[in-house]
Each structure stands twice: as C-alpha cells, then as structure tokens.
N, C-alpha and C positions, 0 to 999 in steps of 0.2 A: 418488230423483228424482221430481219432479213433474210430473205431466201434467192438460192441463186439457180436461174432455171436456164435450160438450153430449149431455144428454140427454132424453130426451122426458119429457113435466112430469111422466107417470105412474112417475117414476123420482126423483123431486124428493124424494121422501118419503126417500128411502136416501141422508141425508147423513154420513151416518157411514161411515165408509171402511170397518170391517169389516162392516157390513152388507152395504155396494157390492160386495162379494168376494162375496156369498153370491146376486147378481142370476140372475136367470134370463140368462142372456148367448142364449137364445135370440129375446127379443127385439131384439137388437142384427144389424145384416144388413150394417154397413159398415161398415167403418174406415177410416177417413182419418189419415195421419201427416202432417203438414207444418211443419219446421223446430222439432221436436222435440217439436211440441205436439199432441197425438189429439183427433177429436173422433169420438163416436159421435154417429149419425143415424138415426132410426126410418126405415125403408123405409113402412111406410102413410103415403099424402099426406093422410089427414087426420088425422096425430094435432096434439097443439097443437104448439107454439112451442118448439125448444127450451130446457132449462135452464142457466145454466153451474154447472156442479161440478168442484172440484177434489180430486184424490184423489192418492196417495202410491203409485208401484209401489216395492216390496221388492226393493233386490237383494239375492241370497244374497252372504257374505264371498267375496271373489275370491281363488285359491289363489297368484296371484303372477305376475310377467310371465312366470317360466319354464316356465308350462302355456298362456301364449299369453291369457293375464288382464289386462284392464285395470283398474288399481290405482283409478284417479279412476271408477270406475263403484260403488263404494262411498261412503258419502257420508262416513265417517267418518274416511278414508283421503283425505280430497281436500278434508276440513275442517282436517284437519292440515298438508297444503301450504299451502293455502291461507294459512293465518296464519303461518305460518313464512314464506313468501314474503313477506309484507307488511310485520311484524317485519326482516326482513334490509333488505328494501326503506329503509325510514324509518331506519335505523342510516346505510345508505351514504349515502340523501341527506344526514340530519343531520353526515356525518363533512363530504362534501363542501363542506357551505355553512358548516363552523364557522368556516371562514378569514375569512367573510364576514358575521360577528358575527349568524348567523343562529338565532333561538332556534328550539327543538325543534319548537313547534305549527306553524312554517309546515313543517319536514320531513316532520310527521305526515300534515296535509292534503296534502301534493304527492304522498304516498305512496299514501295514500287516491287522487286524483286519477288518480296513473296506471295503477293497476288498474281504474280503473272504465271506462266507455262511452267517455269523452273519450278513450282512451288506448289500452292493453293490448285493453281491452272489447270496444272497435269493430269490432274481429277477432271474428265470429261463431264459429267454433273455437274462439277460446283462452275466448271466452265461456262456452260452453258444456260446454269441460270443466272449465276451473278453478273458474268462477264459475256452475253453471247455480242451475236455481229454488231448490231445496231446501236449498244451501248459501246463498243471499242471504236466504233466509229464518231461517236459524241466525244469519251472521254481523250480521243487522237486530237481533235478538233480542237475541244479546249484546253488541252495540253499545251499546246502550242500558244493559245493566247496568251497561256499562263508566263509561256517561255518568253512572249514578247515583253508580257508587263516588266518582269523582273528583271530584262537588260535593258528596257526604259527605265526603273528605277535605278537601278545600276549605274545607267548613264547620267541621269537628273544627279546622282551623289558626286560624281565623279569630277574630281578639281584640277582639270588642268593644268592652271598655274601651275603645279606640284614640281613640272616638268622647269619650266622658268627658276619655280623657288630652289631644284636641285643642284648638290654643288657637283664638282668632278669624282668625286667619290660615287654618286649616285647615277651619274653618266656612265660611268668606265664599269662600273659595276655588273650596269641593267645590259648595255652593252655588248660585254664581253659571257654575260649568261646566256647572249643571244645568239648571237653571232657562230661564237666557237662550238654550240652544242648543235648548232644548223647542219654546220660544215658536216663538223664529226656524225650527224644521222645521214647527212646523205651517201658519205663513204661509206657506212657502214649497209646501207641501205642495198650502196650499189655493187659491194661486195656480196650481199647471199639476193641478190636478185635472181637469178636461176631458179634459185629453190620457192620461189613466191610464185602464184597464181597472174593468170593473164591480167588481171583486171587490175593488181596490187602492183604488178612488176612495173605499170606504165609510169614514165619519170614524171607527168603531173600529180599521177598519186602518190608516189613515195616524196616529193615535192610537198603535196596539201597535209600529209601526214608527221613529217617529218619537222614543218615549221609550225604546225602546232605544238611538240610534243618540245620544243624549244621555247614555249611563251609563256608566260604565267600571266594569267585574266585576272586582270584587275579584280574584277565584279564577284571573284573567286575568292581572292586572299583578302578582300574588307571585310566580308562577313565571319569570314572564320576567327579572323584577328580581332574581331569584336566580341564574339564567344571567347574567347582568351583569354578579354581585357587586356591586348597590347596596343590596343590604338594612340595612346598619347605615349607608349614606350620609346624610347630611342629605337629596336629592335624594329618596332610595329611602323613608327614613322619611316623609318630608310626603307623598310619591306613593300610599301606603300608608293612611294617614287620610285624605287627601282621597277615594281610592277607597272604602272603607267607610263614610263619610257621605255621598261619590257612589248608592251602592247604595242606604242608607236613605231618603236625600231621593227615587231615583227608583225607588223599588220601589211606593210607591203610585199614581204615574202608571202603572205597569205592570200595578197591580190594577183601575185603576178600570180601563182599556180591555181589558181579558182579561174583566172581567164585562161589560163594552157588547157584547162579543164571544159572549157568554152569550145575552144579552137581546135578542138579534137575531132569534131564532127564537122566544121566546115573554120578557114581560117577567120569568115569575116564575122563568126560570133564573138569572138575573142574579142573585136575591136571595137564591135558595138555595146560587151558588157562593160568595158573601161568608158567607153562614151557614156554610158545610161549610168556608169558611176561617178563619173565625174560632174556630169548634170545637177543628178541628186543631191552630191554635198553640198556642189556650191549654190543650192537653192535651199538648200538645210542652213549655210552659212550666212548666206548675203538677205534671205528671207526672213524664214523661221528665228534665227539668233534676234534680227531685229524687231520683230511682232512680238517674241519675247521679253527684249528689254521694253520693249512701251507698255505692255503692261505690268511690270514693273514701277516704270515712273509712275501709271496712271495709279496705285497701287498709294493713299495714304500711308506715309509714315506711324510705322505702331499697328497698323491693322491688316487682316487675313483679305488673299486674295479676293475678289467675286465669285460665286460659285460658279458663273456661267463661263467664265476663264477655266477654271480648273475642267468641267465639265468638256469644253470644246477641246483643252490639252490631251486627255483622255482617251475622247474617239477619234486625236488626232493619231493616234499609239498605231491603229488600228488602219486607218488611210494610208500613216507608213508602209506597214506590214506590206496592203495592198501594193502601192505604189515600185517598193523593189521587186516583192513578187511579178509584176507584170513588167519590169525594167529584165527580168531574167537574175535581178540580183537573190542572193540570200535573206528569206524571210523576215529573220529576225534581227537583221542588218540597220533597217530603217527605225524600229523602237529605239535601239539604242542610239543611233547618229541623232535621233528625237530629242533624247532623255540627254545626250551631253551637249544641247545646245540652248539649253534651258539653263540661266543662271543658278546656281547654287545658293544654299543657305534662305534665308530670310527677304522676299515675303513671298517669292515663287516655291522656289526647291522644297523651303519646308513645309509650307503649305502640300504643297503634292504629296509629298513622304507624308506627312500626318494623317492624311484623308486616305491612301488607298493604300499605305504598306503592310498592313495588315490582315486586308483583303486580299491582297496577292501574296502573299507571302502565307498565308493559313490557307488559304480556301483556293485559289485560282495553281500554285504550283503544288498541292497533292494531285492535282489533275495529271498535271506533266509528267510526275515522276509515276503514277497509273500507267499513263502512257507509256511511260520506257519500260515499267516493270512488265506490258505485255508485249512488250518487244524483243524482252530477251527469253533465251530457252535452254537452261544446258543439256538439255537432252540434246538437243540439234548440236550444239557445240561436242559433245562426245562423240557424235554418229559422223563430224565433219573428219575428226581422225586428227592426231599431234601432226600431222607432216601439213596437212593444210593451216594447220595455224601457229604453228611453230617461226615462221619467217615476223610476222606480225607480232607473236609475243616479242622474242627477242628483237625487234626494232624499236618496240616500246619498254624493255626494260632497258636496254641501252641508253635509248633519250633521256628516260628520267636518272638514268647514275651521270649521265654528260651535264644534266643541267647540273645536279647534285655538285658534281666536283668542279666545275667551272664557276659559279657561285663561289664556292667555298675557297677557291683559288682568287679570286677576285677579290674575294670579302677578307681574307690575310694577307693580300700586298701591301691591304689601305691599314694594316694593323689592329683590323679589329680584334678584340678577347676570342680567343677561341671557340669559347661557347658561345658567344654573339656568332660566331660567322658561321657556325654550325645551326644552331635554329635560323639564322637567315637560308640559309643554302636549304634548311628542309623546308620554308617558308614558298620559295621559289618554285617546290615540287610539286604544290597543292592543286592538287584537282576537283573538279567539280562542275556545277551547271555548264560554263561553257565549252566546257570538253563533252559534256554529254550531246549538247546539243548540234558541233561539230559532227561527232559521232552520228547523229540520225543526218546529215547531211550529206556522209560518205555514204548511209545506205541509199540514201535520195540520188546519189548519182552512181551510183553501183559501184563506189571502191571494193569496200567490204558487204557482205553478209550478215544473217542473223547469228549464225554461231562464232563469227570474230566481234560483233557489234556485242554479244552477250561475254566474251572474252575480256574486253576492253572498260567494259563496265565493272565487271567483277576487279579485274587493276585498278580501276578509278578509286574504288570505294577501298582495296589494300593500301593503297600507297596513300590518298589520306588516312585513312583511320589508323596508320600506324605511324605519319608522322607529325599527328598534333600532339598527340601526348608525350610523343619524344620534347616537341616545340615548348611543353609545359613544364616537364623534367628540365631540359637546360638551361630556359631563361627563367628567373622571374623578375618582375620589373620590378620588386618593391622593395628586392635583394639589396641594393645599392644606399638606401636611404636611412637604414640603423647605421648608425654608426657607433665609434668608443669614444668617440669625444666625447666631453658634457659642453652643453651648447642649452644653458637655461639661464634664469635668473636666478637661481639662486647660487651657482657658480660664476656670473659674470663678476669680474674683477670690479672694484668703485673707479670712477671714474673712467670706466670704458665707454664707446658707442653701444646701444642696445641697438639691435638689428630685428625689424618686426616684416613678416607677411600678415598684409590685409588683407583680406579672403571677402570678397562683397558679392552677394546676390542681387541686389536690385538699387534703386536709389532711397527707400525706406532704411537701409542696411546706414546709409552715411554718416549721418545726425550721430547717432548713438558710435558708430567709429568712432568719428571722430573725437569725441566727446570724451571716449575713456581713453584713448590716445593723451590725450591731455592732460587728465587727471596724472597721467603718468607720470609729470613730473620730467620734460625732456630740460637740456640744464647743456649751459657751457660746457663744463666739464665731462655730461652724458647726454650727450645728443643722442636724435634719434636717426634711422635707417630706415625708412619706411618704403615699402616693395608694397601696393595695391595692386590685387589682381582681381577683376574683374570677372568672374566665370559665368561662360554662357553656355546652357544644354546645347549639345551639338545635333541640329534637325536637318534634314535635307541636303547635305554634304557625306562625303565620308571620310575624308581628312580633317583630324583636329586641327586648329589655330592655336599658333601662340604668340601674340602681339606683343613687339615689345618699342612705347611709344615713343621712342627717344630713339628711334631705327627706321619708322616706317610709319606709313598714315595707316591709323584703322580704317577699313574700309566702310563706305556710307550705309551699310545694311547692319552694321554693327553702331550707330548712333549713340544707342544708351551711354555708352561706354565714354563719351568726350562730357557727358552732363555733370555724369560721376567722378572724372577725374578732373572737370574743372572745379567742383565744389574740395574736391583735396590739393588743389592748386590753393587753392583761396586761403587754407588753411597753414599753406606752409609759408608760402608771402604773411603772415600775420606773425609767422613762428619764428621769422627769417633763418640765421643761421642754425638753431635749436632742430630745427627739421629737414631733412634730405628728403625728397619724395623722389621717388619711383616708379611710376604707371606702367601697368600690363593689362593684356586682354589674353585668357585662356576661352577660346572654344572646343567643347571636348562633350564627348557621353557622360554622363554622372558616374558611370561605372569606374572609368579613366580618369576624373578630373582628381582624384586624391595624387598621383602620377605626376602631374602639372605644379600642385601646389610643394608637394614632397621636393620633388625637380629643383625648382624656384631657391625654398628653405637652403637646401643641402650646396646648394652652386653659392649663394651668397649669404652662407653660415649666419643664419639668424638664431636668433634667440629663443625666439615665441612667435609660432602660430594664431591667429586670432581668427575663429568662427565664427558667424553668427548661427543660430539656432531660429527657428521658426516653432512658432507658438503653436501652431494647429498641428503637431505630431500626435500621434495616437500610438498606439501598439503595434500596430500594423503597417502603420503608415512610411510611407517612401518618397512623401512629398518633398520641397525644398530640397537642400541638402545635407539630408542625415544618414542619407549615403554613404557620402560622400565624408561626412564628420568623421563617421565609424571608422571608415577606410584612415582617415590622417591620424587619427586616434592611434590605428596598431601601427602605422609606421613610418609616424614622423621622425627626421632625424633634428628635432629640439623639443621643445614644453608648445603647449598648446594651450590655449585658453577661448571655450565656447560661452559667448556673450546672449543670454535670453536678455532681448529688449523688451522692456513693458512701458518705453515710451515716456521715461521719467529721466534720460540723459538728453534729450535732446535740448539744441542749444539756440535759442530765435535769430541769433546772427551770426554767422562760422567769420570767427577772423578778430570779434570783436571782444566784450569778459565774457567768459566760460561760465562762469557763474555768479550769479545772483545774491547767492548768501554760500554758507557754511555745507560741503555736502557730507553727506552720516555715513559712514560704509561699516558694516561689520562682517566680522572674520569667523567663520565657523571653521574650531581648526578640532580634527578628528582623529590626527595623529597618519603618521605616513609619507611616503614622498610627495603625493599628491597635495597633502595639509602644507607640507612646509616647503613649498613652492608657492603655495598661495601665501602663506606669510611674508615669503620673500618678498612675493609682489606688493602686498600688502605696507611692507616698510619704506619701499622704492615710493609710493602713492604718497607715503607721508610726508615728501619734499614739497608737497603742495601746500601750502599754508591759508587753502581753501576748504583741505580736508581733515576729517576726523574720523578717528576710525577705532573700530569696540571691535576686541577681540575674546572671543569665548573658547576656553578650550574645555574639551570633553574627555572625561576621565572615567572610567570604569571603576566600580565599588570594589574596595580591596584589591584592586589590580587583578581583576580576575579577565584574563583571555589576551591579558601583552604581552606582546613578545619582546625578550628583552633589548633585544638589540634594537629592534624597532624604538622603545620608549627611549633610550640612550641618546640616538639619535634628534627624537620627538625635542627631551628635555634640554639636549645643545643648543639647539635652535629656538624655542621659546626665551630661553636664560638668555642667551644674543640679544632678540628684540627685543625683551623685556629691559633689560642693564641699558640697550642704545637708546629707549624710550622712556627710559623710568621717571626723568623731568618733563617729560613733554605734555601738558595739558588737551591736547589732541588725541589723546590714547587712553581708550579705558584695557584694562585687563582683566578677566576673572574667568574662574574653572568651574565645571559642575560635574559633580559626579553622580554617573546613573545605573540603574544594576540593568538595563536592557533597553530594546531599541525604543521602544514605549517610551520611557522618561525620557527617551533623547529628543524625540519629536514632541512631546510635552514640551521639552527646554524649550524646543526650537521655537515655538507655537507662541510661548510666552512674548517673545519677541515682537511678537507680531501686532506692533502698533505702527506703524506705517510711517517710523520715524527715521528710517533707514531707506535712500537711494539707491544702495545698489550691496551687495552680499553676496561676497567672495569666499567662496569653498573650496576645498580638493575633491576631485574626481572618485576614488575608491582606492588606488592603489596602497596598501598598508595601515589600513584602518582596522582596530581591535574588533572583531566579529560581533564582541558581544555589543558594544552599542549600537549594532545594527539586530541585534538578535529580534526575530521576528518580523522584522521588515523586509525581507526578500521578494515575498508577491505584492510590496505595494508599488515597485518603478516599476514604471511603461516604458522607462527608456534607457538603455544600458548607456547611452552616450552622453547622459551626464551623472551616471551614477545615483545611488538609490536619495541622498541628502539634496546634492544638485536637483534631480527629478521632481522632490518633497516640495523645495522651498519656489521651483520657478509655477509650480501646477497652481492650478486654481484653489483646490485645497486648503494652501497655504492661505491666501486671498491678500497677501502683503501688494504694495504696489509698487515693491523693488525690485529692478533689472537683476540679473542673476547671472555674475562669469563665473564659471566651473574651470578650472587648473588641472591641467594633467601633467605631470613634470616628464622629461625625457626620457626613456628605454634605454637602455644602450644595447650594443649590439650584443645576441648571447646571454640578454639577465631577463629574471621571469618578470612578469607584469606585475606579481603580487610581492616584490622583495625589491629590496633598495641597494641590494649590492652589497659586501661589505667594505669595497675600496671609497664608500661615498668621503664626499671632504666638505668644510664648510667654511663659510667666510666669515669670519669672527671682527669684527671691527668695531671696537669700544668705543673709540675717537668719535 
C-alpha cells in the first residue's frame, strides 16, 4: 500500500524507500493519518517547507480470514480480485448487450467505467480496498502493456498491400473522408476558439485533436467488422482499405502536430522527435522487416514457428515500447510499427496470433480498460461546468457528423446502394482502442483534463454503440445471395452446361471430388463448369483473400493450394473438352467463408454447391467446416450437395479409368424438394454406364401425414424417372411403406450390406413427418438432416460415402415448402 508523507527538505535526500526505512524516525514528532494518507511534520517551526515523498509500506503475507486477516491488505491478493472482478464484469455486460448487436469494446470500456470513480469508485470504502494506490498504480502499468500488445497484434494482422490492391474508388474514398473532415474541424475549431480553455485553444491541440477525429483506425474497424461477420462482405472489404489508406493519408497530419506539440517548449525538440522518428522506422524497415523474413525462410514449409522466435518477438513488443519512449516518441507507437513489419498470414503472423491472442485480448486488455475506467469521473466532469467542456463536445460531434457525411458523399459519387454507402459512412465513425488511447495521451501532455478525458469516453462508447446495430440493421451480406431464379438440377434445361463450386478443405478432400465429379456424367452436350475454391481459415492477418488463379500468383505461404489445384488440372486434361476448370483460393474466418463461396455461386450462376463434411463432427462440435456448411446451407443462391467421404470414392490414378468395375449408389427418396433434387441428380449419374443406381422410395401407411401438394409433386417426379428409366437395367425401383420413423430406419438398416458405394438422400426440406416420427433426438447434426445424419454415423456401420441434397430456396419461400410456382422437366425421350 501507498502512503504519501511530507517531510522536512533535510529528508528530501532519502528518496529511495529502502533508505527512508533506515531514517533516524527520531526526527519525526508527528503523525498525522487522514483518509488513508500520512504525513510527517518536523515539530521545529523553522525548519524549511515540507517535501512530498512517496514511499511503499510492506505488508507481511496475511495468514487468512480464519486468523481474523484481511486478505485485500496484501496487494497481491487484491490484484488478483481485482482483475478477476473486471474480467467477469466485461463478460456479463458483453453477454448482456449481445442481443443488442453490441460489439465487445463498448462492454470493455462500460466495465472499465463502472469500477472506476464514476461508479463502484465513488464509494470511498470499496475504493479503498479494492482499488487503493498501490494496486491503481500496477493495474496503470499493465494497462499499458496490455495497450501495447494489442496495436502489436493489430499491426502483425494489418495488410498493407490492401493499399496497393485498392482501386480509385477506395483511394478517393479514404481520401476525401480525410482530408475534407480535417479541413472542416479545424475551421470549425478555429471559429469557437475563444470560448476554449488555454491549454485546448493552442493550434497544436486543436491540430492533434481535430486529425484524429478525422481518422478511422484500422485496428478499430477489423475487430468490430469481425463481430458483424462483414469481413469477406463487399461492405466489410472496401470498409477495410478505405480504413488503411484512412490511417496513411492521416498519420502524417498526426506527426506534424505531435512534433508542434514538441516544439512548443523549445523549437529544437520538434526537430529531434522527427529525427528520433525517422531513425526508428527506418531501422524498423531496413532491419526488423528483414530478421523477420529470415525467419520466415528459415521456417520449414507446413510447420509452426520455433518457440524461441516467437518468444524473443514478444519481448521485442516491449524494447519497442522502451526504445520510443526514450526517443521522446509515443509509447505505444513502437508495438505497432513492430507488429506491421512482421509478415502476415502463415508461418509468422499466424503463429503470433495463435499463441498470444487470446492472452491479450482476455487477460492483458481488461487491465487497460481498469485503467481507463479509473481514469475517468463524472463527478469531476459535472463540477468542471458545461462552459468548460462544451467547446470540446461540440468539436467532437462536429468531427464525427463531417466524417459521417463526407464518407457518405464519397461513397454516392462512386454509386454505391444507399444502404451500402450509409453502413460504410457509419463504419468510418467507429471508435474505440485507438481513440482511447490517443485520449490518455492528450492527458499525458495536458491537452485535456479528467473531466473532458471522462467526456470523451462516454462519446466514444455512444457513438459506437449506436452505430453497429444501425451497421447491422442496414447491411446484411447474406441479403444478396437468395435469389428467384432456380439455379438447380432439377430445373437445368438437357443439354445445358452444369455449373459446380468445389468447396475443398484440405488435399484428403480431392480423391473423393474428384471422383463424384465424374460419376457425374459431364458429356459433349453437358459439359461441366467447375469453380474449385480452396478455403483457408484466415490466422494472423485481418484482411480476407480471394485468389483468383487465372489473375494472379498465389502467394508462397499459401502453397497447399497449387498441390490441390494441380491434382484438378490433371483431371481436366484427362476430361479435355467435357471439363472447364476454374481455380480460386478464399482466405477468410470460418464465420465469413460461407460469404466467399455464396459470392463465387451467385456471380457465376452455378448450379450446385458441393461440401465436404468431416467425419469427427459431434453435437457440439465446430471443427472442419460445419460452420461454414450451415451458413451455405441457409443461403446459398443454388442446390447444395454435402459429400461424407468414407474413403470408398477414391480413385488410384486421377486422369486414368475412374472405375474398376460397376459402382452401386442408391436413392433414399423421402418425398420433398430436397428427395427430388437427389433424384434429379440421381438420373443425371445414370449417363454413366459405370453406374447402377437402386432407388427406394418411402411411403407412409395409408397416407397418413402428406401433404397433398407435396405428394403431387413427389409423384410427377418419381412417374418422370421411373417412364425415362423403366428399360434401363441399371435401375432398380421399389417403395416401402412405414407407419413411423422406426420402420424407416428399420428399412434403412436392411440395406445395409455394404454393397452400395455411395447413398444419395435429400436433406429434410418436405419430408412427411410421420416417417420421421420419433426420430428427432437421434441427429447430431442439423446439417445433414435427421436420414443423412442416420446413414453417414457409425450406427449405420455401411462403408458408403454419403452426399446429402439440399435443393435451392428461393428468395421469400420457407425452408419447409416448395413453393407453389415449382416446374419440372419432363422429358420421356
């Protein structure tokens, strides 16, 4: 604990605390305690003036409440509430406002807020045990480290290029959101200057304040955009370069008045912080960039950094810190010029992201935001009076309606939708960390105060928290992608191109692609379109990729991705004219990658989506991409079809015969859009004259639980394949009928002699209830439906692959109804 004593100046000498212990305390005749704080007083009335000294008492470990010990009388013990309290704190608000599409940073600061003086604080008691000197002085400290890690991470995500890969739209944009809202704060600035205070009135500070309040931080709008789910949006990606050519264009406004800010006290500091800056980078640039990429090369292909790399990156956070601090620069300046000279992505960037984002981002920034929450007060903010912070408001709602409309003017020249250029323009307004920590940096050189510092904060967290959910309300990215066309197989015309996305996870994913690709039956007259995309979880960047390879080289940290697309090269040379291939690479969050592939679909109107599915899904489970399946699932704009591999399509030589002998598939058709899309496909298969395919359909006793239109439907489409198949010896047909879901999985089970390949089912959409009756709690996984689920599970113990069919949505119709405008392709011939 800390106590702060006055002592006579002949004591001034003993500032060192263990010295101070070693005082002659014979000089000392008084002590005074008063509301926690001691002073000593020399009894001779002439000695000088006292000093102030601050010194540290030791408590001994306290043995526990059960010896009548107070545990918070330790400071080590009351450090650890302490941030656990805060931590807990910032989880319930964040749980509470998520209803209310509220991103993490306003929970942090409210968390921060209500521990501090405004709140919890103001209670002199809870002050003073939870929060006294000596713990605000630890939680300041590490606040700050926390502040550095996090613009080191910030920096480590942050892609450059972005600025290179920008078109003129993205230029004129960031630009002119820059520039114009500069201008317009400083007239506006320099209009109610009078009425501002000496320290606010100076043209550096309304300078350092005014080009902030014109910037949008990078490091601000990724994370929130990622709470959103816009990062692979068009919305999310332009919001993204605009903001990193935002930062560039107004990073040099923010040097030149940081060095006015210098040069205020003598001219030649001015000229040695630009010196001590320009040192810095270009030893950041010409150095560090390079130490960087060698460990990179030295960095085997396919495997994670050495720990003693990542480890010396680390405490190198921390030498930056050091190294501007004692250049005169801003603290938290160096983590970041750190973190952006660090290549991105795979096997540096993500490495770092993987190993400490989580640590900083849980644990190291509830420190910071402690720290700000006992920085502010609005007690002091009411007692400072509207006229002293009134010039300061109104500069700062000004700035952000200038950014507001100057975005939004920008972003309607270039023609974007309305609502695009209005969630962009509020996108651009988004505040957070880096304004916060601007903010203690105006108090660090006396712009502002604690009750404008506490002003400014309380803005920070309105003007986010009320414009993400507006951001949510106008865009959604997934808007775009239903459409009213039908875009399946069972409406493609004969004789058309079928148009496929291959959606590939790994190089296990290919074999079996390829495979049923094939069976497919691609033909002179229906060729294929094949679009392979590649996706790769996006780690240690914050901008998605979307390669596309017929435009640009993948870049060498993206490797996998030429292995896999030269094994579906192999395949179309074999195919020759019968196959068009198409290679892409999407890097994205799994959250976003449905975004990428929807994208993909809807711009080069295919057909049918194809998934793979991963075997080790459980109930819970989030592994692979069943995320991501889900997501395409609600709103692909064509049919989908998710492939469980079990390792029985694959084919010893891609290029050469596909098969070996005769392959068996059979058809569990259940009635519905979903069944009779798999039968479509199903007929399309039978152009192979490798294959043979048993169709079973499932019928309900006495027609108990269909619906009639549904079965109308059902029946057109059976009667089609049946009349186009009825000579064909490669086709068996027959019906069973069950009174509940019992006999159906009976039926199914019968099957189950391991003389079928691969078993093609519909998904669920319009299936009779009752042949499911009773099976509701046996799928684990809503993403292939309760039959799909049945037949790919171990349960089953069949050794055939499993594609599950989900036919198309249109835009406006429910999941569980087919429409009544459906049409169907009748061709006897």
């Amino acid at each position: 604990m800390v106590r702060f004593f006055h002592l006579p100046s002949r004591f001034a000498q003993y500032d060192n605390w263990r010295n101070f212990t070693a005082l002659d305390l014979r000089h000392i005749q008084r002590l005074q305690v008063v509301g926690g704080l001691a002073s000593f007083k020399d009894a001779t009335p002439a000695s000088p003036a006292a000093v102030p000294v601050a010194c540290r008492l030791k408590h001994p470990r306290t043995p526990g409440i059960f010896y009548g010990a107070n545990p918070l009388d330790d400071s080590f013990s009351a450090l650890i509430l302490d941030i656990s309290f805060v931590i807990l704190l910032i989880h319930i608000i964040h749980l509470l406002l998520r209803p209310f599409h509220q991103p993490k940073i306003v929970s942090q600061v409210l968390g921060g807020f209500i521990i501090g003086p405004s709140v919890l604080s103001h209670n002199k008691n809870f002050r003073h045990q939870m929060f006294p000197e000596d713990i605000s002085f630890l939680l300041s400290n590490i606040g700050l480290i926390g502040f550095m890690y996090f613009l080191f991470i910030s920096g480590v995500k942050t892609d450059l290029s972005l600025t290179k890969k920008s078109g003129k739209k993205e230029f004129f944009i960031a630009s002119f959101s820059v520039i114009v809202p500069l201008i317009l704060n400083i007239t506006f600035a320099l209009l109610i200057r009078k009425s501002m205070n000496k320290s606010l009135a100076k043209f550096s500070s309304i300078g350092a304040i005014t080009s902030s309040l014109a910037i949008t931080a990078f490091p601000v709008v990724h994370p929130i955009l990622h709470e959103l789910n816009l990062l692979s949006s068009e919305v999310g990606r332009m919001s993204m370069s605009v903001s990193i050519i935002s930062d560039a264009v107004g990073i040099n406004a923010l040097v030149a008045f940081e060095a006015a800010i210098q040069g205020e006290v003598e001219w030649k500091s001015s000229i040695w912080y630009l010196v001590s800056l320009i040192v810095l980078v270009g030893f950041i640039v010409l150095c560090v960039r390079r130490i960087m990429r060698w460990v990179v090369r030295r960095t085997p292909e396919g495997q994670a950094v050495e720990q003693g790399f990542i480890v010396a990156i680390l405490l190198a956070v921390l030498v930056m810190g050091f190294l501007t601090d004692l250049f005169g620069i801003a603290i938290l300046n160096g983590p970041l010029w750190l973190g952006m000279a660090i290549p991105d992505g795979p096997p540096l960037g993500s490495t770092l992201v993987e190993r400490s984002e989580t640590i900083i981002s849980e644990l190291l920034l509830p420190f910071s935001f402690a720290f700000v929450g006992l920085c502010t007060d609005v007690f002091q903010m009411v007692n400072a009076g509207w006229s002293n912070l009134a010039p300061l408001f109104f500069l700062a709602l000004a700035g952000h309606f200038f950014k507001f409309g100057s975005t939004l003017v920008a972003s309607l020249y270039f023609q974007l939708p309305l609502r695009d250029s209005l969630a962009v323009s509020l996108i651009m307004c988004l505040r957070g960390q880096v304004e916060i920590v601007l903010l203690l940096h105006w108090i660090d050189k006396k712009i502002i105060t604690i009750p404008e510092f506490t002003m400014m904060i309380i803005m920070t967290v309105a003007v986010t928290g009320m414009a993400t959910p507006l951001i949510s309300l106008l865009y959604d990215p997934t808007r775009p992608y239903m459409i009213n066309k039908r875009r399946t197989i069972q409406h493609l015309p004969p004789g058309k191109e079928l148009r496929v996305v291959l959606c590939i996870e790994g190089q296990e994913n290919v074999a079996a692609l390829v495979n049923l690709l094939d069976m497919s039956n691609p033909t002179m007259s229906s060729p294929f379109s094949i679009y392979a995309l590649h996706l790769i979880e996006l780690v240690g960047r914050a901008a998605p990729v979307f390669i596309d390879h017929k435009k640009c080289k993948i870049p060498s940290k993206y490797t996998a991705s030429d292995s896999i697309h030269n094994a579906l090269r192999i395949y179309e040379e074999a195919r020759g004219e019968l196959v068009k291939l198409h290679t892409y690479t999407a890097v994205a969050p799994k959250r976003s990658m449905n975004q990428d592939i929807c994208e993909l679909a809807l711009i080069k109107k295919t057909n049918l989506i194809v998934l793979p599915f991963g075997r080790t899904s459980t109930r819970d489970s989030t592994v692979g991409l069943h995320p991501v399946n889900k997501s395409v699932l609600e709103h692909a704009p064509c049919s989908v079809g998710i492939l469980v591999d079990k390792c029985n399509l694959h084919s010893p030589v891609v290029g050469q015969s596909f098969w070996n002998s005769a392959q068996q598939f059979a058809v569990l058709f259940l009635g519905g859009a979903d069944a009779r899309e798999a039968l479509a496909y199903a007929d399309r298969i039978l152009g192979n004259q490798d294959v043979c395919v048993s169709v079973v359909r499932f019928l309900s006793h006495n027609s108990r639980g269909d619906n009639e239109f549904e079965k109308k439907l059902d029946d057109g489409m059976v009667t089609w394949f049946w009349v186009k198949n009825e000579t064909n010896e490669r086709v068996i047909y027959r019906e069973v009928v069950v009174r509940n879901g019992a006999e159906t999985i009976a039926a199914i089970q019968s099957m189950n002699d391991d003389s079928y390949d691969l078993v093609i089912v519909g998904r669920k959409r319009g299936v009779n209830p009752v042949l499911l009756e009773g099976l509701s709690n046996w799928s684990q996984d809503n993403e292939l439906g309760i039959i799909g689920d049945y037949v790919s599970s171990e349960d089953f113990g069949a050794a055939a692959s499993v594609l599950v069919v989900h036919q198309q949505v249109l835009r406006g119709q429910s999941h569980f109804s087919s429409g009544i405008c459906e049409k169907f392709r009748f061709d006897f011939q």
